[in-house]
Structure formats: C-alpha cells, structure tokens
C-alpha positions in Angstrom: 0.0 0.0 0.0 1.4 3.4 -0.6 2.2 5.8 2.2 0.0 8.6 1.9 3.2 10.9 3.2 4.5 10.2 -0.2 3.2 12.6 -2.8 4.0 10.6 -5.7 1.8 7.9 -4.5 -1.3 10.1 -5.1 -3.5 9.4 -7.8 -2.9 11.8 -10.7 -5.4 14.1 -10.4 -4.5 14.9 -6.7 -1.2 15.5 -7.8 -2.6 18.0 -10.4 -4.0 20.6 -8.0 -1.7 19.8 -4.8 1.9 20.0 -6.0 4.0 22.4 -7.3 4.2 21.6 -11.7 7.7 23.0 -12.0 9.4 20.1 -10.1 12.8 18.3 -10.7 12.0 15.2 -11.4 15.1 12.4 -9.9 18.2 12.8 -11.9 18.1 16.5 -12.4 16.0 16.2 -16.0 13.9 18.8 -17.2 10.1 19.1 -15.7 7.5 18.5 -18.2 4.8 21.5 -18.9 2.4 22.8 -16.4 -0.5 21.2 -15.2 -3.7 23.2 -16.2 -5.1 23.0 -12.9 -2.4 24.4 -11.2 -3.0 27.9 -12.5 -4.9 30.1 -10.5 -8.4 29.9 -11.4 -10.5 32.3 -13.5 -14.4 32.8 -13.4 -15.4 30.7 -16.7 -12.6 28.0 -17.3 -11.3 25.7 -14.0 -13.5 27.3 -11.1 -15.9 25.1 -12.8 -14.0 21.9 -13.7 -13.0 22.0 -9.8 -16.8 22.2 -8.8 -17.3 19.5 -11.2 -14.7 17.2 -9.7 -15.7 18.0 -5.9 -18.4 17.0 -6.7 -17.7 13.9 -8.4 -15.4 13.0 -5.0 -18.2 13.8 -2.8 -19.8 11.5 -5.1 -17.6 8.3 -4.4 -17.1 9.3 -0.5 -13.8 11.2 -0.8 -14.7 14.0 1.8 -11.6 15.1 2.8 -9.6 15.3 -0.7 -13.3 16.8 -2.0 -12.8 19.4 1.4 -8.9 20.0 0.4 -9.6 20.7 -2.8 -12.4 23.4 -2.3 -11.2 24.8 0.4 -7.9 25.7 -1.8 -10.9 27.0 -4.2 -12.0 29.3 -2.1 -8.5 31.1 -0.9 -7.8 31.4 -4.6 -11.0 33.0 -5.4 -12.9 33.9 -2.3 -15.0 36.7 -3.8 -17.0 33.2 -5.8 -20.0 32.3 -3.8 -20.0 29.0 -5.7 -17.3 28.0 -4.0 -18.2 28.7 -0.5 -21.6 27.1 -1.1 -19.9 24.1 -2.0 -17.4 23.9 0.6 -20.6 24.5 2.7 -21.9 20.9 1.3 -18.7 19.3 1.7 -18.1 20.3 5.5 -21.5 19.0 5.4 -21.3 15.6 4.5 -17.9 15.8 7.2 -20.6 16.0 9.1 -19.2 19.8 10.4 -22.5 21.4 10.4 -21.7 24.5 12.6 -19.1 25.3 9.9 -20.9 24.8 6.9 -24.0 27.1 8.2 -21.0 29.9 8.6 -19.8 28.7 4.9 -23.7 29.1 3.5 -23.7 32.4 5.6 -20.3 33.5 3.8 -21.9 32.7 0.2 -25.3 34.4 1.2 -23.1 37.6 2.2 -21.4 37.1 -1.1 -24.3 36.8 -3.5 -27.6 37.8 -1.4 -29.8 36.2 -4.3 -27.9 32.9 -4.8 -31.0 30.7 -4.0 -29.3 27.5 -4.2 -27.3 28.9 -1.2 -30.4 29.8 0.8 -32.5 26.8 -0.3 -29.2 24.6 1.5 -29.0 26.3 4.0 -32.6 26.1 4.9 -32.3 22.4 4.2 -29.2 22.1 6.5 -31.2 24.1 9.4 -33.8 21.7 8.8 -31.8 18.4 9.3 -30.0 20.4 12.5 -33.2 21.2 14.3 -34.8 17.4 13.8 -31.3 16.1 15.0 -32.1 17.7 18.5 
C-alpha cells in the first residue's frame, strides 16, 4: 500500500491541483509542462472543472480530498459564492455542520440572491433542528 506521506503515490489528479508543476523530477531532467489546474483559477474556465470534480469526490465518498480541494478554491478566489456554497456541502457531508451554516452564511453575504445557497442552508437548518 502506498504511504500517503509520499506525494508521488497520489492518484494523478491529486497531484494536479496539490503539488507544485515546475518540479525536478530524480536525476536533475527537465520538468515537463504545467499542469492546467495548477494555474490560478478564473471565473469561466477551471472554477468550474473544480466544482465538477468536488463534486464527483463527494460522489464516491472522498470528503476530505473533495474538502482540500475546495477549500484551496475558495482562498484562490474567495470573492465566488459557488465555492463557498460548495465547501458549505462538503463540510456537510464531514458531518461539520456548525461550519458549513457559517460557509452558507459566507456565500449568502457574497451573493444575497444565490437561491441554491439559501434553499441549502434552509435544508441544512432543517436536518439540525430534527437532530435535537
């Protein structure tokens, strides 16, 4: 089993968005091209392949790569109330509800009209209060 310390045992795409591209690869050769995740993210092009794919990991129960990777998101862009809505989700399904009612609040304060926000928000507040 590969340690999870070692970064080249990640799968690919984890690679993609967590390491530096430009590294030396062993023996001193020449690193290949950039990854195109790795560039900082702009409004139309990978804010939304990265939603995609947090969503896909939420999909097949990967929580905490799904959480790493949105969170990174959000510092990159945190003016995108997608992205705060879906880290909301994520810390959701962490089962961290206190924090994703403050991430829902965040992409509320961002984009007052984003109704799929509000509507999971609302949801979330209703799953807290029959918890209790």
């Amino acid at each position: 089993m590969p340690s999870l310390r070692d970064p080249t045992a990640m799968p690919g795409f984890v690679r993609m968005f967590f390491l530096p591209s430009k590294r030396q690869p062993p023996g001193g050769q020449e690193a290949g091209p950039e990854l195109p995740m790795t560039q900082p993210l702009t409004p139309e092009g990978p804010g939304e392949q990265r939603l995609a794919m947090v969503a896909s990991l939420l999909k097949t129960g990967r929580q905490n790569t799904a959480l790493l990777m949105i969170e990174r998101a959000c510092r990159e862009q945190p003016g995108r109330a997608e992205f705060h809505n879906s880290r909301a989700l994520v810390l959701k399904a962490c089962h961290r509800g206190a924090e994703a009612l403050a991430a829902f609040d965040r992409a509320l304060d961002l984009q007052p009209e984003y109704q799929e926000a509000f509507y999971n928000r609302q949801r979330m507040l209703g799953l807290v209060r029959s918890r209790i």
